[in-house]
C-alpha positions in Angstrom: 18.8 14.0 5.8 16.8 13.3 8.5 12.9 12.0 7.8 11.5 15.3 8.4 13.4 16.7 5.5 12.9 13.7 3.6 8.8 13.9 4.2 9.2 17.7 3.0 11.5 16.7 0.2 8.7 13.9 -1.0 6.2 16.4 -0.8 8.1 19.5 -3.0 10.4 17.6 -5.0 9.1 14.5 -6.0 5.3 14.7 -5.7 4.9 18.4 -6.3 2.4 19.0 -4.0 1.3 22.3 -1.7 0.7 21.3 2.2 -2.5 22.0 1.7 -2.2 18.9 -0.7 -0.4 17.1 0.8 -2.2 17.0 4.4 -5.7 16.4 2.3 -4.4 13.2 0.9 -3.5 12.0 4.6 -6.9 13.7 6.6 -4.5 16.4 8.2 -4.2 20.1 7.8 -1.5 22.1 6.2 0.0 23.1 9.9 0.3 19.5 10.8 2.4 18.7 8.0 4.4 21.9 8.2 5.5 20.9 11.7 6.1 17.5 10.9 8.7 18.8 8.4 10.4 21.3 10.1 10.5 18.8 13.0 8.3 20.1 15.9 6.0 17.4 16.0 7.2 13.5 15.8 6.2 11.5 12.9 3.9 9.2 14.4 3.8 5.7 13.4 -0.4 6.3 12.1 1.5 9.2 9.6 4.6 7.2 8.8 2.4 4.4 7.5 -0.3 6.8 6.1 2.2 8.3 3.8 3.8 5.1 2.9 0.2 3.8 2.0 -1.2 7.1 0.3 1.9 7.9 -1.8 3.5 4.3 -2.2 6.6 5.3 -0.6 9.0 2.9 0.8 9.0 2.9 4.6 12.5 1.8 4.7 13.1 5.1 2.6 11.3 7.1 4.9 13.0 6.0 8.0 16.5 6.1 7.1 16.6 7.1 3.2 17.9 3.7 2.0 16.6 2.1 -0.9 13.8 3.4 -3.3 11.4 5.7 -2.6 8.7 4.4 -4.2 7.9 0.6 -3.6 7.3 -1.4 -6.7 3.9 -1.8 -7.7 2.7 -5.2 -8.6 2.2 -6.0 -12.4 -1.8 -7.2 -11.9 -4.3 -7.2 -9.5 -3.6 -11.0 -9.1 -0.1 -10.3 -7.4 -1.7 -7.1 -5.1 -3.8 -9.6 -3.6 -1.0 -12.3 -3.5 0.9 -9.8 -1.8 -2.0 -8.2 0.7 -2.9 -11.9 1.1 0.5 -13.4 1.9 -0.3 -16.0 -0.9 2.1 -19.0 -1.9 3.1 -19.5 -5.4 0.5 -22.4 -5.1 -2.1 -20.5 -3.9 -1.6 -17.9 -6.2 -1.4 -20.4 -9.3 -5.0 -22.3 -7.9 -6.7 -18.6 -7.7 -5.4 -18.1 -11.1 -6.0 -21.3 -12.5 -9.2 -21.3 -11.0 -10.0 -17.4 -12.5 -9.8 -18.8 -16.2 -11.9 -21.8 -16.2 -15.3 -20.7 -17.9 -18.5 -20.0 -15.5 -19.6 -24.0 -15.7 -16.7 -25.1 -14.2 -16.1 -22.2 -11.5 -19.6 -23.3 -10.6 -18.9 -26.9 -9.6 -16.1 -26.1 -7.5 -17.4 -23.1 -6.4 -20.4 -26.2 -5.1 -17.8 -28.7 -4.4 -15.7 -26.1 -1.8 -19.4 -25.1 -0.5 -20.7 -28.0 0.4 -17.0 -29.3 1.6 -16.4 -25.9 3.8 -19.4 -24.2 4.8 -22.4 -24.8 6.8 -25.5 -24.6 5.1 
């Protein structure tokens, strides 16, 4: 299958959605994506990573067809940011830690990083 045919098999088979549909969600008419799939225009690397964003579709997937389709989603917010943050199991433990101390104590180190990191 080539990623053409996978982008149209994403869009009928698994997401169920027109071309109409489909282009809305990526900012593109129904002609663009038509001629994506039947291969007369390239998938450009600004489309590949819009659908990847927009559906949650593994880009390894939608290259070559290996793997999932869909990436896995994270289990909280916490671990989204970890990932969109490239956070360290440390970093991600302190923001956590630091997320369920009560408001007094988020206050003096939210004072203490303040007056220790910024210029006021």
């Amino acid at each position: 299958m080539t990623v053409n045919e996978r982008i149209k098999y994403l869009r009928t088979e698994i997401l169920h959605l027109t071309l109409e549909e489909f282009g809305k969600k990526l900012g593109v008419t129904k002609v663009a994506i038509f001629n994506i799939e039947k291969g007369n225009r390239q998938l450009t690397p600004a489309m590949k990573k819009a659908i990847c964003r927009e559906f949650n579709i593994s880009p390894l997937w939608l290259e070559v067809g290996e793997g999932d389709i869909f990436l896995k989603l994270p289990d909280t917010l916490l671990d989204e940011l970890a990932n969109e943050y490239n956070l360290t199991k440390i970093e991600k433990k302190l923001v956590s830690s630091f997320l369920k101390l009560d408001q007094n104590n988020r206050k003096i180190i939210t004072n203490y990083l303040k007056s220790a990191f910024l210029d006021d």
